[in-house]
N, C-alpha and C positions, 0 to 999 in steps of 0.2 A: 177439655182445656189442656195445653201443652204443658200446661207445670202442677196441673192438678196431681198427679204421684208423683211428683218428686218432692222428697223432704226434708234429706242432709246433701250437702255439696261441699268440693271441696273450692273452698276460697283461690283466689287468681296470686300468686307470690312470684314477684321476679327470681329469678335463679334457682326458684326449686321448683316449681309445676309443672315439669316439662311433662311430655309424652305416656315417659315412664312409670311417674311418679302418680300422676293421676290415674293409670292403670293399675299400679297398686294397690291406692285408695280403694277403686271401685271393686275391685276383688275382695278387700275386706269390709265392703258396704257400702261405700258412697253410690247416691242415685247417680250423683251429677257432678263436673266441673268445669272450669272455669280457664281458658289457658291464660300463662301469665300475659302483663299488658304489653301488646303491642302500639308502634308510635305508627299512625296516619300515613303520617310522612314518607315514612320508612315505605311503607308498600305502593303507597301511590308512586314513589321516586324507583320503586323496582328491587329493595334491596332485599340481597338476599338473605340477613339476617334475621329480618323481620318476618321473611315467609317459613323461613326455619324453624322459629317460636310458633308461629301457626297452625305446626303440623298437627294434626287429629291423627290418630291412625284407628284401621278398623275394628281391633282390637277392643279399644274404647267406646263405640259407640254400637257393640255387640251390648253389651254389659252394664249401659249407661248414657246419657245424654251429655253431650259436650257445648259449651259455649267458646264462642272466638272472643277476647275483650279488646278493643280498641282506645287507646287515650289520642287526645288533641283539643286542639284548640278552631280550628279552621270546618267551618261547617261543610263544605266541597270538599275536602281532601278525607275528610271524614267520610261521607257517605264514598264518595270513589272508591275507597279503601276498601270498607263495606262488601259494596258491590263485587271488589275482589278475590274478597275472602269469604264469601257468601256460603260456597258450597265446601268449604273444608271443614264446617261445622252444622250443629243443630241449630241456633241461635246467634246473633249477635250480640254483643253486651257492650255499653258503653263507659268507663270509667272516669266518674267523677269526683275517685274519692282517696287516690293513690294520693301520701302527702312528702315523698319524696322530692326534695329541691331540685335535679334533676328534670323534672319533668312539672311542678307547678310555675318554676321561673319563667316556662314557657306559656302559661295561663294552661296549662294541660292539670290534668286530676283535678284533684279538690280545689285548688284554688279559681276554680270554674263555680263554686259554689259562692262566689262572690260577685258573677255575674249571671244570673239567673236567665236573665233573655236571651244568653250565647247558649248557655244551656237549651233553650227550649229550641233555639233556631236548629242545633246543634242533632238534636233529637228527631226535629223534622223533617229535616233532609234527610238522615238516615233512614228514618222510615216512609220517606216518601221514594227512596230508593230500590228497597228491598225488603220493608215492615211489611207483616201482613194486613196492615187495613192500604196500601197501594204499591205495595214493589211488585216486583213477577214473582220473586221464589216465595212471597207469602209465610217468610219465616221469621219467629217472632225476635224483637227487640227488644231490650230489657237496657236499664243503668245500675250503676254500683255507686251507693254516694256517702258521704259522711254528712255529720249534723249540722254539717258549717263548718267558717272559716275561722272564725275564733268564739263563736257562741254557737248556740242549735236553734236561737229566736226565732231563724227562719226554716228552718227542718219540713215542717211540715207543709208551710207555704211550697217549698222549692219541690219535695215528693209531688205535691199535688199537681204542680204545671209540669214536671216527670211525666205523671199517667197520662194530662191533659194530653200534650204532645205525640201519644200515642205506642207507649212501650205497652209489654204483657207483662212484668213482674218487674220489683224493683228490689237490688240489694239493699239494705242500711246498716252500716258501721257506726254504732252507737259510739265514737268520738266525733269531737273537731280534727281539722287539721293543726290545731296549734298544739294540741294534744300528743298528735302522732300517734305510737302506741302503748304509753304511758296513761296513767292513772285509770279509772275504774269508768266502761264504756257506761251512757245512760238507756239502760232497757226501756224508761218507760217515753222516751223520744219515738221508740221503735212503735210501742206500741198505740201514741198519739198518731202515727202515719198511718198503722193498721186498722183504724175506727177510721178515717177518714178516705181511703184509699178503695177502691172496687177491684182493681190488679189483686193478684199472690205479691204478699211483701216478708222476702224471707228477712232473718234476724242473722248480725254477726256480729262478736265482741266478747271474749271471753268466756266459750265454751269451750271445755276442755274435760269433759265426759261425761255422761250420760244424764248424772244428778244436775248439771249447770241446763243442757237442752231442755231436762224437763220444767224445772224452774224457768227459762226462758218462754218456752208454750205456753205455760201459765198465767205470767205476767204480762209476755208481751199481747197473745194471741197471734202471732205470725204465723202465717202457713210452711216455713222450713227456717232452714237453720244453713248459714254458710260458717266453715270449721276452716278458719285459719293456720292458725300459725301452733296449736296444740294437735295439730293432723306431722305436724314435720317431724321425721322420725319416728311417727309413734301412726300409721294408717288404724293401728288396731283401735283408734276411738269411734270409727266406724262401725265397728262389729258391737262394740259399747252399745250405741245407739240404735244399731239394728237391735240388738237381740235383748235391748232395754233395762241394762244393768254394768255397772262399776265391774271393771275383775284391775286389778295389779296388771302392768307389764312388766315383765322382767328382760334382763340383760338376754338369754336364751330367744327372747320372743325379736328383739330389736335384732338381733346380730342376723337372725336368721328373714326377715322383713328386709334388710338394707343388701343381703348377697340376692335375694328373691330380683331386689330392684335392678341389681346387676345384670341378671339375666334377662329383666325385661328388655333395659338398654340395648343388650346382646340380639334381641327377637326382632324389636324393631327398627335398627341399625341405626340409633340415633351419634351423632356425631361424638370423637371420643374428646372428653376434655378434662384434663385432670385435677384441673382448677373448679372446675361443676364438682365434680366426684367427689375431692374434697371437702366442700360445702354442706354437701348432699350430707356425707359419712358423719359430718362432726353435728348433726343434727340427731342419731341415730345414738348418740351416745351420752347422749346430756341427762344427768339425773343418776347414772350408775356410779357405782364404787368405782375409784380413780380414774375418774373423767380425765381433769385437767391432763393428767400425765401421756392418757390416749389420744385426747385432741390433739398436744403437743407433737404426738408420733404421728401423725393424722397431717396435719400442717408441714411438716416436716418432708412429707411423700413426694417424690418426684415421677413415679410410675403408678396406674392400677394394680401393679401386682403388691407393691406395699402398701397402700391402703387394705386391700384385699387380707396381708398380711396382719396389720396390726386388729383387725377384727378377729 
């Protein structure tokens, strides 16, 4: 099976997953990831920013398996899209669970968990495009979803017409969207999907080092683990998980992780943006002795050579 070794991945995050970043990851252990979401629309209309987030480079898919993630609402422009973007990746993913206003106002992400049958339509074109139970590339389809819209009542109802539909594995972010990512995700939601489910259903929601994934195995019984938003700035939770144990990061371990990330940028000439860089940087620093004052200088940068600097 395609997702039978893979066990940690790294979670899909607008403005930090790029190329780079994911490459870094998988050097310090990640099986797999996820690029951030891209909008349908965007690619089917031709643009160029949307194929720009798309990029995979080979680099990444030496070392590890890559997923494309798609958001929308429009079941054609979705699978079109798809189709597009088919071979710049291992898999397709489809995202039903991103709770950014942005992008639910449009019935896109999560607020798609409110309508269950766009979902399934949704899923069926996609893999009647290019899934492998009937596309040509035969490459698998997967969703990323939350518990719901303002409850998880239907959680498992909504997973199951997921697998029906014809994915190979499914994410679950053990919040609602009304949640966001605030208060304490429910593992055992995850783990209701997993008794019920015949797909790999990995787990995601507050794991942030090795003691949490394992406690997550346990509880939930998922077959992997997707590592959000505790992977930013810190790739070394990967090595956590590979090599099955807690160590300390220190300030030495971050500074020399986020100049690493610099040079991947450099490798595989991904566009320069100093407003990304920023982003990227002040995640890299969060948790050390005189943050605030660093981020400040950090925010403040008008070139990479002072960011570069103030590290």
């Amino acid at each position: 099976m395609f997702f039978e070794n893979l066990k940690f991945g790294l979670a899909p995050m607008a403005g930090y997953t790029d190329s780079a970043f994911r490459l870094l990851c998988m050097k310090y252990g990640a099986d797999f990831s996820i690029t951030e979401l891209i909008s349908s629309e965007s690619i089917v209309r031709g643009n160029e920013q949307g194929f720009n987030i798309a990029f995979v480079s080979e680099e990444e898919r030496k070392l590890g398996r890559v997923g494309v993630q798609l958001f929308g609402s429009n079941p054609k422009s979705m699978a079109d899209a798809a189709v597009k973007l088919e071979k710049n990746a291992d898999w397709i993913d489809l995202n039903f669970g991103c709770p950014a206003p942005k992008v639910t106002r449009n019935l896109g992400g999560a607020a798609l968990l409110a309508r269950p049958e766009r979902i399934k339509e949704i899923v069926e074109a996609v893999v009647g495009a290019v899934g492998a139970s009937g596309g040509k590339s035969k490459k698998p389809i997967t969703a990323k979803m939350r518990l719901g819209t303002a409850n998880s009542d239907k959680a498992v109802e909504i997973a199951k017409l997921i697998e029906q539909a014809g994915t190979s594995a499914l994410f679950v972010h053990a919040r609602t969207l009304k949640q966001g990512y605030a208060g304490e995700p429910d593992w055992s939601k995850i783990a209701e999907i997993k008794k019920e489910l015949s797909i790999p259903v990995f787990g995601n929601g507050n794991v942030c080092n090795y003691s949490d994934a394992e406690r997550m195995f346990n509880e939930t019984k998922c077959n992997g683990i997707l590592v959000g938003r505790a992977a930013l700035g810190n790739p070394f939770i990967f090595k956590m998980l590979k090599e099955g144990k807690d160590f300390e990061v220190d300030w030495n371990m971050r500074k020399s992780a986020f100049l690493e990330y610099l040079q991947l940028r450099e490798q595989l000439k991904l566009r320069e943006s100093v407003g990304d860089l920023k982003a990227q940087a002040i995640t890299f620093v969060q948790g050390i002795q005189g943050a605030s004052e660093l981020r400040l200088k950090i925010s403040q940068a008008k070139e990479k050579e002072e960011i570069i600097s103030c590290f």
